[in-house]
N, C-alpha and C positions, 0 to 999 in steps of 0.2 A: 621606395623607401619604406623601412618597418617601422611600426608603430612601439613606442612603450611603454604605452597607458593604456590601461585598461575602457576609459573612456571609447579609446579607437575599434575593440574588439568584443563588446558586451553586448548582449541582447538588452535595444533601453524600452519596448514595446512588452512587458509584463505580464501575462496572467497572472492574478491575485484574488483571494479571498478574503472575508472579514472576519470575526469573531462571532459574526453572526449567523455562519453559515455552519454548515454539519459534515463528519465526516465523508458521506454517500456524495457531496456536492464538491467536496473536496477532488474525488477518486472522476467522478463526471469531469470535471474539468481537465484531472491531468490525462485520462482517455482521451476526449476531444480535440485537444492542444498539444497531446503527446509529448509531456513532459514529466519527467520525471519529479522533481517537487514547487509546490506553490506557496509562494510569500504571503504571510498573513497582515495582515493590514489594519491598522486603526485610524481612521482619517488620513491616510496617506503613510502613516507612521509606521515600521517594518515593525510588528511584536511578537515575531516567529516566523517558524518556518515549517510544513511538512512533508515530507518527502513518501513515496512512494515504501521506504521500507519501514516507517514507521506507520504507514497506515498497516501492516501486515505486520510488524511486531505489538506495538501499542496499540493496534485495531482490535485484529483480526487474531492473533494470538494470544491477546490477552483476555479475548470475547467480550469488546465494546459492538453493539450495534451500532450500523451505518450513519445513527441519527445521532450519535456521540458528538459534543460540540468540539469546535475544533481544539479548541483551550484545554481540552485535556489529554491530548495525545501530540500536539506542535511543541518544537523543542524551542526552548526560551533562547536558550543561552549562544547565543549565535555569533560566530565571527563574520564579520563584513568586511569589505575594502572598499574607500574611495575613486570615483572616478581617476583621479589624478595617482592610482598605486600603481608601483611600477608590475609591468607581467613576470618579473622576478620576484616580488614580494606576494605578489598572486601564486603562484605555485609551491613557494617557500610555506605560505599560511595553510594550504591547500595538503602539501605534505605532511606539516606537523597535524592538523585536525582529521587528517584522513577522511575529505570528502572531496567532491565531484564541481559542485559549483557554491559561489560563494554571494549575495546578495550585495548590490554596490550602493552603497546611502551618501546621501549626501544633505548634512545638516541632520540626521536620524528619517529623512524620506526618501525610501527606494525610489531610485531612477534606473535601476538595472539588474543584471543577474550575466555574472560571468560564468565558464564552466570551464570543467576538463579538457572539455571539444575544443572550445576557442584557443585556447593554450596550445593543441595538439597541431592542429593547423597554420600556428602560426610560427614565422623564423626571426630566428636574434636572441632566441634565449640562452641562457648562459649554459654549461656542462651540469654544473652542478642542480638548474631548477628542468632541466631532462629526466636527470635521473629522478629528482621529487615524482615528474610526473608519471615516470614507469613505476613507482611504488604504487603509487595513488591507482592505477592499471588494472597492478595486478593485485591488489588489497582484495577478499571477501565482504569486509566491513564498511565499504564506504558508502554515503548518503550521494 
């Protein structure tokens, strides 16, 4: 039987950083855990988010040092999904924002992070959030 909720196919196990930590701790983290971006965190509370191509545009190209806090280069403005969204409303949100993975809050506290992968991997999705996902694929720009 296929799932379709997101709850069923999210990573709910997190790596996260605070406000209080710096870019160079950011970049350590998503090396060692191999992930491409880390949720930022206020007592639990998701208040951003950064991704690996933002430490290399807003980093690195823009020449912030590694000790840059994180608050000046994590993107505020973030769409989430709840546990209970359906995996068609995940790829539909995913299409339109043209990125990779999506932070799953619930009550405004991360309990997860769904992605690209889990969607790719999984069956029952409908014709039309396929194709979202081949856009989302083959995009340049995506986080």
């Amino acid at each position: 039987m296929t799932s379709n909720k997101v709850r069923d196919i999210m990573t709910s196990e997190v790596e996260t950083c605070t406000l209080l930590d710096n870019v160079y701790e950011v970049a350590v983290k998503m090396k060692d855990y191999n992930v491409g971006s880390i949720p930022i965190v206020d007592k639990d509370k998701i208040v951003g988010v950064i991704t690996d191509r933002d430490i290399v545009i807003r980093g690195v190209a823009e020449k912030h040092p590694g000790s840059t806090k994180v608050e000046d280069i994590m993107s505020t403005d973030l769409v989430t999904v709840s546990p209970e969204s359906t995996l068609d409303e995940v790829s539909q949100l995913m299409s339109k924002h043209q990125v990779r993975r999506l932070p799953v809050v619930e009550g405004n506290q991360l309990v997860g992070i769904v992605a690209l992968g889990d969607l790719a991997v999984h069956e029952g999705l409908d014709e039309e959030s396929y194709v979202a996902l081949e856009q989302i694929s083959e995009s340049d720009t995506t986080n």
